[in-house]
N, CA, C and O atoms as a GROMACS GRO file, in nm:
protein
  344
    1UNK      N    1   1.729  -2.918   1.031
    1UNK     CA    2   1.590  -2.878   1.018
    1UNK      C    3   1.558  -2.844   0.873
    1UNK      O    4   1.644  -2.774   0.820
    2UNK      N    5   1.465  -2.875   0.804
    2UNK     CA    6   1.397  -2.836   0.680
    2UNK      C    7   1.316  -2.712   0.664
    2UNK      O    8   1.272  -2.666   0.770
    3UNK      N    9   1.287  -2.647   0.554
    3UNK     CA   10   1.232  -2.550   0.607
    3UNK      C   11   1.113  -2.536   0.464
    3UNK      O   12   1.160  -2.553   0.351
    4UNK      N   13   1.035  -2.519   0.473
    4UNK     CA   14   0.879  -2.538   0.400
    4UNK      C   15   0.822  -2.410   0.415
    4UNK      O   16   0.783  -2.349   0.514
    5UNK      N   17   0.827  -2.374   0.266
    5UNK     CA   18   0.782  -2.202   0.182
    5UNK      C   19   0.605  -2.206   0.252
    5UNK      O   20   0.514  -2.277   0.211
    6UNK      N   21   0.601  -2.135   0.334
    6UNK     CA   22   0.433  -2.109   0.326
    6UNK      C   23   0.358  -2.001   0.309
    6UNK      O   24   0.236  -1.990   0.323
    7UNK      N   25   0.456  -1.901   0.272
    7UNK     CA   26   0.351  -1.765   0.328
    7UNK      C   27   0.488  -1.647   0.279
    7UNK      O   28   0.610  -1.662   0.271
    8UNK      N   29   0.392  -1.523   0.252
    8UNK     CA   30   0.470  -1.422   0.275
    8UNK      C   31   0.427  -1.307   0.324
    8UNK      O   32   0.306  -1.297   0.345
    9UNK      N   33   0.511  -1.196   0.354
    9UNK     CA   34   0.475  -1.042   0.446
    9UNK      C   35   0.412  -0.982   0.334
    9UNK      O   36   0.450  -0.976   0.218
   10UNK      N   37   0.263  -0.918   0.410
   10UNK     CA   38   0.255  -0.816   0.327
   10UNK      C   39   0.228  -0.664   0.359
   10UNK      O   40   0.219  -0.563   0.290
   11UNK      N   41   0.221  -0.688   0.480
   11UNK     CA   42   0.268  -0.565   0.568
   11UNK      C   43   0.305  -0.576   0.705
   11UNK      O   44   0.266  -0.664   0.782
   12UNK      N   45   0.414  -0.442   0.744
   12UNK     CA   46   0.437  -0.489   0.886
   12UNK      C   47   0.396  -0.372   0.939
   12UNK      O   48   0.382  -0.265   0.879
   13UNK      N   49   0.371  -0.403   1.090
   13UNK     CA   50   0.333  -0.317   1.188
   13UNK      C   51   0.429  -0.270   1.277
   13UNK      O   52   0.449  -0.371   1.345
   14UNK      N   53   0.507  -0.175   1.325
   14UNK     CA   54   0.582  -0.140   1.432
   14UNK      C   55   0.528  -0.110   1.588
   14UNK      O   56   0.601  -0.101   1.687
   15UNK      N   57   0.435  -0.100   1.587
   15UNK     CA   58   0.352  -0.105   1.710
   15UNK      C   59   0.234  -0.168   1.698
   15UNK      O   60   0.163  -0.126   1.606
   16UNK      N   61   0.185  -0.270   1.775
   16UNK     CA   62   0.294  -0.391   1.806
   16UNK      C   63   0.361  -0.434   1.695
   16UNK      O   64   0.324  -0.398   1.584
   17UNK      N   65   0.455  -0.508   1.711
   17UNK     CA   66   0.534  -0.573   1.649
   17UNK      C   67   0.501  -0.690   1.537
   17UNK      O   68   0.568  -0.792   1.518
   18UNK      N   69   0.387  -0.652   1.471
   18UNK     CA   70   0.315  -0.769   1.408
   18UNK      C   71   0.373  -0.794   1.252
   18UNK      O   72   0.470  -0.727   1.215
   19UNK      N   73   0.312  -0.891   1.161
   19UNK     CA   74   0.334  -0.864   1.037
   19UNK      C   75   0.237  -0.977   1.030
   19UNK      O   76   0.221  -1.074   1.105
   20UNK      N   77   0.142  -0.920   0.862
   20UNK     CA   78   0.087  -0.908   0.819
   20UNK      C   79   0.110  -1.022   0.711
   20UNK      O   80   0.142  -0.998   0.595
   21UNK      N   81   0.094  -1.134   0.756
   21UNK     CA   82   0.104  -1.266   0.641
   21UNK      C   83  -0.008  -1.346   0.581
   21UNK      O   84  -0.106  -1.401   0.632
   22UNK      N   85   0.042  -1.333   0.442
   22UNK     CA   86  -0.070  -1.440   0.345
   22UNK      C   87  -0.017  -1.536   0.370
   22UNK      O   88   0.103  -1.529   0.398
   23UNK      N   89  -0.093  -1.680   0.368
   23UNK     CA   90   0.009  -1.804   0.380
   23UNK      C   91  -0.069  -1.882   0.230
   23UNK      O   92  -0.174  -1.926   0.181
   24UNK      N   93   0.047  -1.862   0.213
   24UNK     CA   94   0.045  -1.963   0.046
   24UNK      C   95   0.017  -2.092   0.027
   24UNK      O   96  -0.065  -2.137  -0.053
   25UNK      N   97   0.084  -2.149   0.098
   25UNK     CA   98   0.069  -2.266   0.099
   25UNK      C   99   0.050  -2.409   0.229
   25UNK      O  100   0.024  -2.341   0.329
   26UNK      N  101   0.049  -2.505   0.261
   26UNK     CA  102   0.051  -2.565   0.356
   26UNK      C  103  -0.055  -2.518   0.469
   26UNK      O  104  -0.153  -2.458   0.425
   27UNK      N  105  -0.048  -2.534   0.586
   27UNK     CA  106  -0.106  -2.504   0.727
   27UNK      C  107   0.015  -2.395   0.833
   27UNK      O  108   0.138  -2.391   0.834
   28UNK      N  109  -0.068  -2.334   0.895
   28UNK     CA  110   0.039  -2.341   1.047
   28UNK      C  111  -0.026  -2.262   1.139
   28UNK      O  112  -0.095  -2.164   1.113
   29UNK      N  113   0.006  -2.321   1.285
   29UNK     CA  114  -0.063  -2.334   1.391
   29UNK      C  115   0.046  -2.265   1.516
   29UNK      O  116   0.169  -2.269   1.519
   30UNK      N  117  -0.040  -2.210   1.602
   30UNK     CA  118   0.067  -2.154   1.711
   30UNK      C  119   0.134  -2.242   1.760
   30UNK      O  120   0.089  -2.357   1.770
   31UNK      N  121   0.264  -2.206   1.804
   31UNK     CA  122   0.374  -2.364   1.840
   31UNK      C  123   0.457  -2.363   1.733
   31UNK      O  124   0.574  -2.390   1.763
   32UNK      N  125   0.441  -2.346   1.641
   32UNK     CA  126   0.546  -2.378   1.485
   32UNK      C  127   0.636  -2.274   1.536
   32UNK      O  128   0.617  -2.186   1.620
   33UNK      N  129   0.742  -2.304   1.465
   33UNK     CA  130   0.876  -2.212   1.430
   33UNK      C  131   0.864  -2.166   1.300
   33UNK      O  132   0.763  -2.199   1.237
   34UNK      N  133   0.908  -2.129   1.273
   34UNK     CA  134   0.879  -1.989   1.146
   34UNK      C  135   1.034  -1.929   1.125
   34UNK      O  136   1.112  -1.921   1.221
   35UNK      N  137   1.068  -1.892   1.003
   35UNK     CA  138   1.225  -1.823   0.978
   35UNK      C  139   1.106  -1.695   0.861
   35UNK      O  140   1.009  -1.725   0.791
   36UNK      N  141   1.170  -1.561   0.887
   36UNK     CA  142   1.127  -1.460   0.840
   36UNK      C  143   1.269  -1.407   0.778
   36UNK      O  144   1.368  -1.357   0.832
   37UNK      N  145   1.230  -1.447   0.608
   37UNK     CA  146   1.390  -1.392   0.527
   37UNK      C  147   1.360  -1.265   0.417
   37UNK      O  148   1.253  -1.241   0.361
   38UNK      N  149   1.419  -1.232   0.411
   38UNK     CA  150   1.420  -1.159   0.313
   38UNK      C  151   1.535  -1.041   0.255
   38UNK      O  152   1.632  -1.067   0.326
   39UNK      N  153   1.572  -0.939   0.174
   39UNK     CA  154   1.711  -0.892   0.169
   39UNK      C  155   1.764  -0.854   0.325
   39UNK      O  156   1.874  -0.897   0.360
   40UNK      N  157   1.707  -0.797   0.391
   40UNK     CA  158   1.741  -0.727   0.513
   40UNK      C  159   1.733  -0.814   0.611
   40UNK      O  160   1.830  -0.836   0.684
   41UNK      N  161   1.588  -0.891   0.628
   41UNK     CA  162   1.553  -0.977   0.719
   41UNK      C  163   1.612  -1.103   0.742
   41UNK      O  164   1.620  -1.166   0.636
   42UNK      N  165   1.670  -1.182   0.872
   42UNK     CA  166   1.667  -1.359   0.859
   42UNK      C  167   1.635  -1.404   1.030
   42UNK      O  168   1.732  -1.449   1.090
   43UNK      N  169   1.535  -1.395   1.089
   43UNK     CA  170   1.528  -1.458   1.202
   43UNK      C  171   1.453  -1.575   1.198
   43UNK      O  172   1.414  -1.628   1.095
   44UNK      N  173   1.427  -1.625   1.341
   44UNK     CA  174   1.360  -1.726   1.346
   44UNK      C  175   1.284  -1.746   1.452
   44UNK      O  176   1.368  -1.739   1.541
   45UNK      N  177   1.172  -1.768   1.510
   45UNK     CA  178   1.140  -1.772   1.617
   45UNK      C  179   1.016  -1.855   1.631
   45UNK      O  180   1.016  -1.947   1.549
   46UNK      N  181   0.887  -1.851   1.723
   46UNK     CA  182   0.849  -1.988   1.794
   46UNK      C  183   0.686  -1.807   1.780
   46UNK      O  184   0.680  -1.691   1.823
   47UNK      N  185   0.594  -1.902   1.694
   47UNK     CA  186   0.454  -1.901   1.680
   47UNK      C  187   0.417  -1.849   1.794
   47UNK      O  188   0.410  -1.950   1.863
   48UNK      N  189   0.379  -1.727   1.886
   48UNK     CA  190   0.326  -1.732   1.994
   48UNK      C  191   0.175  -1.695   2.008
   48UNK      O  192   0.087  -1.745   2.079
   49UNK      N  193   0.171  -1.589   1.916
   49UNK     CA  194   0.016  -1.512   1.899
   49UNK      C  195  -0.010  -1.492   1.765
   49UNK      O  196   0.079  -1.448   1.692
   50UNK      N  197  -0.144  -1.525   1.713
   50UNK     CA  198  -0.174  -1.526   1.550
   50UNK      C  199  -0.337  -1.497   1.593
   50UNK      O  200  -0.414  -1.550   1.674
   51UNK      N  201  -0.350  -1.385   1.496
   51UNK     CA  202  -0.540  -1.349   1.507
   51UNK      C  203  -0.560  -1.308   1.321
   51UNK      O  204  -0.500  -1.233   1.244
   52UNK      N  205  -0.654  -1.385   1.310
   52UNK     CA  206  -0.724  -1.348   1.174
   52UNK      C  207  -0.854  -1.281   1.197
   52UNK      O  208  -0.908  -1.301   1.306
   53UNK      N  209  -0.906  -1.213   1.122
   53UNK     CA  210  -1.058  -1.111   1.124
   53UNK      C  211  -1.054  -1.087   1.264
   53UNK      O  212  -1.134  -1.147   1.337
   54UNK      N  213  -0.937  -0.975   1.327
   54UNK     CA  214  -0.947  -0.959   1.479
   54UNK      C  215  -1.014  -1.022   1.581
   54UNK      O  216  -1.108  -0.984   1.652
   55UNK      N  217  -0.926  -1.170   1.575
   55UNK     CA  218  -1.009  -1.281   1.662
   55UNK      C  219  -0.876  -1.371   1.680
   55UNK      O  220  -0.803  -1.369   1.581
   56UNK      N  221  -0.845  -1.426   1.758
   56UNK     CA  222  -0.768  -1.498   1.832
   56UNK      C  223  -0.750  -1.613   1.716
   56UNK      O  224  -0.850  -1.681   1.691
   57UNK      N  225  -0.651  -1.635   1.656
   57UNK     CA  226  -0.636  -1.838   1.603
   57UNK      C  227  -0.491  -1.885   1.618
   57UNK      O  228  -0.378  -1.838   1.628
   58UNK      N  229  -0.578  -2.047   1.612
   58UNK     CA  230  -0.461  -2.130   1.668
   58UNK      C  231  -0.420  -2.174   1.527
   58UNK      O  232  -0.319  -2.244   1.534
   59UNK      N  233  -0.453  -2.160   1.426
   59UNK     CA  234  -0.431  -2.233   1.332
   59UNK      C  235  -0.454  -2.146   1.152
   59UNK      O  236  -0.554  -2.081   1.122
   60UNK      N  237  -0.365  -2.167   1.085
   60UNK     CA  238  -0.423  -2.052   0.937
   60UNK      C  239  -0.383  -2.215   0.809
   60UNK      O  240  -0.318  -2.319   0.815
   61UNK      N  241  -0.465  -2.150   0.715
   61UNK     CA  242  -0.477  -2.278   0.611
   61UNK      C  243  -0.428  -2.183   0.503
   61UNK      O  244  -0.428  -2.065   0.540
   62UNK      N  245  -0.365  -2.217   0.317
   62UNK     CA  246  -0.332  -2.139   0.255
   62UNK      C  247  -0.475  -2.073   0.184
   62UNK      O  248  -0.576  -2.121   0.134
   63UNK      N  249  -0.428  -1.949   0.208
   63UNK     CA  250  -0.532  -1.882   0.142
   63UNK      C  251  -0.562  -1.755   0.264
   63UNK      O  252  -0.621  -1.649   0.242
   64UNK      N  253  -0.517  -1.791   0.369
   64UNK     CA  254  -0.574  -1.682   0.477
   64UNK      C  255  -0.478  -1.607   0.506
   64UNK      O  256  -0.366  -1.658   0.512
   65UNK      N  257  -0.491  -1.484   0.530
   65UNK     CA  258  -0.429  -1.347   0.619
   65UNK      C  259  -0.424  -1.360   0.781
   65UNK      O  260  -0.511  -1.340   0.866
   66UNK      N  261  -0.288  -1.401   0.790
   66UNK     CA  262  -0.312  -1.363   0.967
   66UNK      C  263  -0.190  -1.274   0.968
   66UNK      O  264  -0.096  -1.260   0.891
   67UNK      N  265  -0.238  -1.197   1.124
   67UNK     CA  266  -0.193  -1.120   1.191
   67UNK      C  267  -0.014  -1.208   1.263
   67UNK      O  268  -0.034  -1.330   1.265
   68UNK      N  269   0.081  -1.187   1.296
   68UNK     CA  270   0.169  -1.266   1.357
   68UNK      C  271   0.244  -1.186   1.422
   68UNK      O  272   0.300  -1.100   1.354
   69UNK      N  273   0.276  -1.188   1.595
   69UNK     CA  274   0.310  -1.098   1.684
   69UNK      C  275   0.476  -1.137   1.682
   69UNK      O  276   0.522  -1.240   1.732
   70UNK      N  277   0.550  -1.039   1.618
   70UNK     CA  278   0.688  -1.101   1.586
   70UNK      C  279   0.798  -1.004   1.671
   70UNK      O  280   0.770  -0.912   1.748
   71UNK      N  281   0.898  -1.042   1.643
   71UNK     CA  282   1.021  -1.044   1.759
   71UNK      C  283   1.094  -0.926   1.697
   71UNK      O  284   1.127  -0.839   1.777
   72UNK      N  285   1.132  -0.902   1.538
   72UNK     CA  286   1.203  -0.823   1.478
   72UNK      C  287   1.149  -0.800   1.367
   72UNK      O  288   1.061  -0.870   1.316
   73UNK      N  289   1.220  -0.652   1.296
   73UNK     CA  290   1.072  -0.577   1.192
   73UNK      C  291   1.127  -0.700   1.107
   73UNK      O  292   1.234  -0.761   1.117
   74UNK      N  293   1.012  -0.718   1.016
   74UNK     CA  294   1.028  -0.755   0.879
   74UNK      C  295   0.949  -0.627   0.759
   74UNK      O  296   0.889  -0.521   0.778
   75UNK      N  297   0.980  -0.687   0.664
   75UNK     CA  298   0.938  -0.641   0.580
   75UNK      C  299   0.842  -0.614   0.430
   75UNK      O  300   0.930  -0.641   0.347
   76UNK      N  301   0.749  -0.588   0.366
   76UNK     CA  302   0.658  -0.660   0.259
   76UNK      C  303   0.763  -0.757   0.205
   76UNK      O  304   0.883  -0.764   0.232
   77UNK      N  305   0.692  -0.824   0.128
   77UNK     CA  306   0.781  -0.941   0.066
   77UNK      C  307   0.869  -1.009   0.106
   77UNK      O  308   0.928  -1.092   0.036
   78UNK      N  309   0.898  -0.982   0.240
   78UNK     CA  310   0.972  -1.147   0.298
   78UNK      C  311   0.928  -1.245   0.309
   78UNK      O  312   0.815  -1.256   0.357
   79UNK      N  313   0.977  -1.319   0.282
   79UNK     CA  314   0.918  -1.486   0.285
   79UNK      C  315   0.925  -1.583   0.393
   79UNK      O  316   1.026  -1.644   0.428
   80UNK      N  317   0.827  -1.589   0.434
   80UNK     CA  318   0.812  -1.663   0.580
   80UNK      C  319   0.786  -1.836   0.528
   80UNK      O  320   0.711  -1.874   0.438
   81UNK      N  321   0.896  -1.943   0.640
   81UNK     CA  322   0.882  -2.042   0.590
   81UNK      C  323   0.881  -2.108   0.745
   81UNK      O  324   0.922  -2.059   0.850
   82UNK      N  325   0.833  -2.213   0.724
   82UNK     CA  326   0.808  -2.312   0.897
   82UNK      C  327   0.917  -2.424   0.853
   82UNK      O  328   0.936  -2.498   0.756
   83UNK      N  329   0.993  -2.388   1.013
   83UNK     CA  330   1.106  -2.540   1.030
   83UNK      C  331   1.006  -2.644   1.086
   83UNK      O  332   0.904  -2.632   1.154
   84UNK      N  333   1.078  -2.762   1.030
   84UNK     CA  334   0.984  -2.906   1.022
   84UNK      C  335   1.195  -2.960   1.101
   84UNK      O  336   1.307  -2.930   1.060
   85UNK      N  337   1.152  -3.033   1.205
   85UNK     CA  338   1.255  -3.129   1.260
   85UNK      C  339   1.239  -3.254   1.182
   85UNK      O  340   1.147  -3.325   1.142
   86UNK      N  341   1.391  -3.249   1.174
   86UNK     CA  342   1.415  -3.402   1.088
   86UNK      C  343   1.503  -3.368   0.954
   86UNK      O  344   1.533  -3.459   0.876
   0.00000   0.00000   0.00000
């Protein structure tokens, strides 16, 4: 799998479990896989819930802030990147 820089934390939430991502570059849409790295951080997991301006989206372009309902804390400045198969 490849893995394509799009975005990073810029804050996280512990209740719920969210974090707080700019996406830099590229697209991404619920369904993507996503790896969340950083010194402490390295998981990976599967897009389930994303809301920008407290509203439901399926989809963020670079330049936007979404919300992302995640599995394990991360932290500011981790760098969130989407696996691409192949």
């Amino acid at each position: 799998m490849s893995e394509e820089r799009i975005g990073e934390v810029v804050k996280f939430f512990s209740k719920p479990c969210v974090a707080a991502v700019k996406i830099t570059e590229g697209e991404l849409t619920v369904g993507d896989t996503i790896r969340i790295m950083g010194h402490t951080t390295d998981f990976t997991q599967v897009v389930t819930s994303m809301e920008a301006d407290n509203k439901e989206a399926e989809r963020a372009m670079a330049g936007d802030f979404v919300g992302i309902k995640i599995s394990d804390r991360a932290r500011a400045g981790d760098k969130v990147f989407k696996l691409a198969s192949g």
